[in-house]
C-alpha positions in Angstrom: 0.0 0.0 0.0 2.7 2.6 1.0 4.5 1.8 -2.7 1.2 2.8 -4.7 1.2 5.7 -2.4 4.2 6.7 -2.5 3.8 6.6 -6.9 0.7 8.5 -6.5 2.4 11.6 -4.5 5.3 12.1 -7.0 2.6 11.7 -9.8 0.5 14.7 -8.2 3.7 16.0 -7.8 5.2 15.9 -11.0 1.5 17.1 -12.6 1.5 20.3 -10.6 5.0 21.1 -11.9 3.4 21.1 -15.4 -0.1 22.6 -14.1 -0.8 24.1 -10.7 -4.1 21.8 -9.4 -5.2 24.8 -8.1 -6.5 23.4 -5.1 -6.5 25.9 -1.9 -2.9 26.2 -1.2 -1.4 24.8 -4.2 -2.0 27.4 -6.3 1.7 28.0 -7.9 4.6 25.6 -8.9 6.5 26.8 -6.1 3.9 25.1 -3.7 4.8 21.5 -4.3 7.2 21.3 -1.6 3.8 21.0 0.6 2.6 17.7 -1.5 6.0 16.6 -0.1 5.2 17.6 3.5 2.0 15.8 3.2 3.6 12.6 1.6 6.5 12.0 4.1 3.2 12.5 7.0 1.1 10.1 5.0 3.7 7.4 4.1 4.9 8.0 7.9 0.9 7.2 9.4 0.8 4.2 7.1 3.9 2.5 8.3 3.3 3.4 11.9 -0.5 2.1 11.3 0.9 -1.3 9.7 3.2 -1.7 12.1 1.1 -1.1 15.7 -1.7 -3.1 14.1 0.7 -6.6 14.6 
């Protein structure tokens, strides 16, 4: 699961380096460092999730 997330970010990523989404807070290129913030804190609550739940 964390792999197909992880291929997801750095596709919405790579797409608002072509084309802002436009979303509320990612509306210029420059603003894709917080799609990386939000990665690293999703990939990080999957793994800790995965992990506890053994």
């Amino acid at each position: 699961m964390s792999k197909v997330l992880a291929l997801l970010i750095l596709a919405m990523m790579a797409l608002h380096l072509v084309r802002p989404l436009g979303l509320p807070g990612l509306k210029q290129r420059r603003d894709v460092w917080k799609i990386a913030v939000a990665a690293l804190v999703a990939i990080g609550a999957t793994v800790l999730l995965s992990h506890t739940g053994q």
